[in-house]
N, C-alpha and C positions, 0 to 999 in steps of 0.2 A: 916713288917708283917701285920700290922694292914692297912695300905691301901691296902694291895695285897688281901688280904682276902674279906675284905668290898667291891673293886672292884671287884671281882669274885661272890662276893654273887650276887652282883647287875646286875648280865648280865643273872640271872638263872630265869626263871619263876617259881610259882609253879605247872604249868602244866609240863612243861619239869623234873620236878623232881619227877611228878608222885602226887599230894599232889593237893587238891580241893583247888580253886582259891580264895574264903574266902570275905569278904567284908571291908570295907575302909582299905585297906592298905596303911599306910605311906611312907613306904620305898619301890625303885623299886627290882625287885626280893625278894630272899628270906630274912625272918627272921632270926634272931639268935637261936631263939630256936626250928627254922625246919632245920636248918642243923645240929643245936645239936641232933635231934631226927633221921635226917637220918647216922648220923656217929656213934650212938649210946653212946652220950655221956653227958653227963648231960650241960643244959643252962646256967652254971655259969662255968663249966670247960672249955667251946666251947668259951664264952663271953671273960675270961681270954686270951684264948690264942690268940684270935683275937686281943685283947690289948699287945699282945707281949710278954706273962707272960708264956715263953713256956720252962722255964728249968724242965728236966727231962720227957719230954712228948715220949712219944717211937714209935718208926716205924708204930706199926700197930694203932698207932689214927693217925698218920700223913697220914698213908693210905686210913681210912677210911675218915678223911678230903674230901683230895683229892676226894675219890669215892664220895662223896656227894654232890659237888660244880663241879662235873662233869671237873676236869684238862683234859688237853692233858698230852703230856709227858712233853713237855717244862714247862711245869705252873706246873707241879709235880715238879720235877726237883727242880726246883726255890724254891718249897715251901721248901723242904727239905736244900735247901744251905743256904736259911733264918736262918730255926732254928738250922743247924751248927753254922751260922756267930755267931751265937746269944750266945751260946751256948762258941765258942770258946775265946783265948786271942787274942787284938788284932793286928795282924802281916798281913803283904801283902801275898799273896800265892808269891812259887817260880815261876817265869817266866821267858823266855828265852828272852834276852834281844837284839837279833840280831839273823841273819840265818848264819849257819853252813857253812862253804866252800864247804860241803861233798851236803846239801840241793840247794845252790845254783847253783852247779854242775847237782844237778838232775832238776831243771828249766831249765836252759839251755841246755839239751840236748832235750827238748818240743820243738820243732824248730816250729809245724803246731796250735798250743795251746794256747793263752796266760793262763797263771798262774802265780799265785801269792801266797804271803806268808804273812799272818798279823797278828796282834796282835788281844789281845779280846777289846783295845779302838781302832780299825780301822786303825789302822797305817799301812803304807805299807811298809814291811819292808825287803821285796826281791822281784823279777820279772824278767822274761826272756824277750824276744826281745820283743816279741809280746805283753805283757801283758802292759812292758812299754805304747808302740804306743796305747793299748788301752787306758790305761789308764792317754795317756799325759797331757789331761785338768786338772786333779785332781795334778799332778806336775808341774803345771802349773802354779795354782791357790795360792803355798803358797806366802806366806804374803813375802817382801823384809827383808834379813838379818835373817829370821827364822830361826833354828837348827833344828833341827830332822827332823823324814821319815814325806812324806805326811800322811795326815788323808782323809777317806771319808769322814767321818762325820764332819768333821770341812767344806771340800769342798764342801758339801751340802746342811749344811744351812747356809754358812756364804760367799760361793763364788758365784759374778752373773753368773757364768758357770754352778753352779749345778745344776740349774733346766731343762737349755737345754742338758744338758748332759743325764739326767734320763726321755723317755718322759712321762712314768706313775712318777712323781714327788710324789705322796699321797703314793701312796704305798711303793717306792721306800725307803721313809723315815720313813715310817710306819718299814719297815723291820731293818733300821738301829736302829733307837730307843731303838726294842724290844730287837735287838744283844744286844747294852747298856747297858741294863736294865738286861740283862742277865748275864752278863759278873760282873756287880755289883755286886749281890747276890753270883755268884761265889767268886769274891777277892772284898769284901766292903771292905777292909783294903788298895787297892790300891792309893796311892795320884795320881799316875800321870792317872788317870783315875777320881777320886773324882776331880781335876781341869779341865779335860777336859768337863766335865757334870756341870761344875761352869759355866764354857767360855761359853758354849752351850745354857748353863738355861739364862745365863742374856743377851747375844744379840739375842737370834732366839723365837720368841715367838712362832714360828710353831714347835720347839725343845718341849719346856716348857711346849706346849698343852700336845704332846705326851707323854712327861717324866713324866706326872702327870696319865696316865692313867693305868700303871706298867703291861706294855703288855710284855710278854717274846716269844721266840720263838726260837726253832731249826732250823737249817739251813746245808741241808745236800745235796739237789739235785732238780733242778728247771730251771724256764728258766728266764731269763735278757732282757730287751732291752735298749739298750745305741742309743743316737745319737750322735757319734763321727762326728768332724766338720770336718774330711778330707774324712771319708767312706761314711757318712752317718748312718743311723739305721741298726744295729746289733742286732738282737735278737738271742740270743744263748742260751745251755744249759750248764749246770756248776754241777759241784759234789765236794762239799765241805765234807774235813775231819777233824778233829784238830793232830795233831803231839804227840801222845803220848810220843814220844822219846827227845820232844822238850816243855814241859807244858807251855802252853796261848798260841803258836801256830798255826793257821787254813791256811792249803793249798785248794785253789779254781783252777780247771781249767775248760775255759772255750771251749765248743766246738762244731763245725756246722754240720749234716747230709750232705753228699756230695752231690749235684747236686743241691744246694739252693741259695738262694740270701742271705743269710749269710755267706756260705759257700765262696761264688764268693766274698765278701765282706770283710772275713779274709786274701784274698789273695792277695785282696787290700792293704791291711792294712799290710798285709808284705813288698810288693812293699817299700810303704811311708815307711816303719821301715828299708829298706835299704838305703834310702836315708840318712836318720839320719847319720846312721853307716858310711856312705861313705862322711858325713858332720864329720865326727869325734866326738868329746862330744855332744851327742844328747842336752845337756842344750843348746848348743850354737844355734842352728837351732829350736828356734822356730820361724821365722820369716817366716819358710815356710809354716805355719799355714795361713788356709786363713782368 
């Protein structure tokens, strides 16, 4: 709570908040007791609870927080799963711990789509044909003798594929982080999530940078560019939802306007995911990788 805050103050001018710009200021963006004064709330109550001192504080200051330090929805959001976590005892949220036959059935029947199924720590943890072939680098890349689904996030900062795989690489991992970070505030009680962000912190200092900045963000509909090392660059659109019927769940698929050079490029990419299938266990044919 208290770096999310303190980060958030610090990105606010006091021209953007409406407030004359003042002389030797210390600290960038605002003070403490101009955002207590624009959430209408006293400099010692606003100071506490930036220190994390936030049992009993109710919706409409967390609102008016929020309105003063100018949130999106995402950075809302977060503020408030904060002062639950904080607030509740501590237990993991329930999450689905694999995809459904009923889920998996509806991926494959996406025959022109890759999509996909993951967790909130980035795990892959269903896919239809396509999404596989899209996403074979990142299956690619776990570690020998491993257990569990792939990770993106593990395959982005810690595999040398992941850079050529994403070619805006900054951004790409800007977006991961913020899922993270998001996903935390959501289940802080999670371990297998708290060790993934351990792994993360202590070997990728380009993790570490970003996990230090507690950037959150929504993730709902936008467009990707991958450079798949048998297509080529794919820039696609994608409309991501979470699975209410399945909690910690998020379905993505992805997809091209017809008559495009993505579009021509999926159908590539089917091709190659036939061949897979017609190699029998796609794990066995990666050799045809060039």
């Amino acid at each position: 709570m208290r770096d999310f805050l303190a980060g958030r103050r610090a990105k606010i001018t006091p021209q953007q908040a409406g407030l004359a710009p003042g002389v030797r200021r210390r600290v960038p963006g605002l003070r403490r007791e101009e955002v207590a004064v624009l959430a209408g709330v006293s400099t010692d109550w606003y100071t506490r609870l930036e220190k994390g001192h936030i049992s009993g504080v109710s919706e409409d200051v967390l609102n008016a927080v929020a309105r003063a330090l100018q949130l999106d929805d995402a950075e809302r959001a977060h503020l408030f799963d904060l002062a639950r976590a904080a607030s509740a005892r501590p237990r993991p949220r329930r999450q689905a711990a694999k995809v459904r036959p009923g889920l998996q059935r509806m991926l494959d029947a996406m025959t022109d789509a890759p999509a996909l199924i993951r967790n909130g720590r980035m795990d892959l943890l269903g896919v239809n044909r396509l999404g596989r072939a899209m996403y074979w680098p990142v299956y690619q890349q776990r570690r020998p003798g491993m257990g569990g689904p792939a990770n993106i996030a593990r395959f982005q900062f810690l595999a040398p594929a992941g850079r050529a795989f994403y070619p805006n690489w900054e951004l790409a991992a800007d977006t991961t982080v913020a899922l993270l970070r998001t996903e935390a505030g959501r289940d802080p009680f999670n371990a297998d999530l708290t060790q993934l962000i351990g792994e993360l912190s202590t070997r990728s200092d380009d993790f570490r940078a970003r996990w230090a900045r507690h950037d959150v963000r929504l993730h709902h509909a936008g467009s990707k560019t991958f450079h798949h090392p048998t297509v080529g660059d794919l820039t696609l659109d994608y409309e991501s939802m979470d699975l209410h019927a399945d909690p910690g769940l998020n379905l993505t698929v992805y997809t091209a306007a017809p008559d495009t050079a993505a579009h021509d490029a999926l159908r590539l990419l089917a091709s190659w995911a036939a061949t897979l299938d017609a190699a029998g266990d796609a794990d066995t044919a990666s050799s045809r990788l060039p």
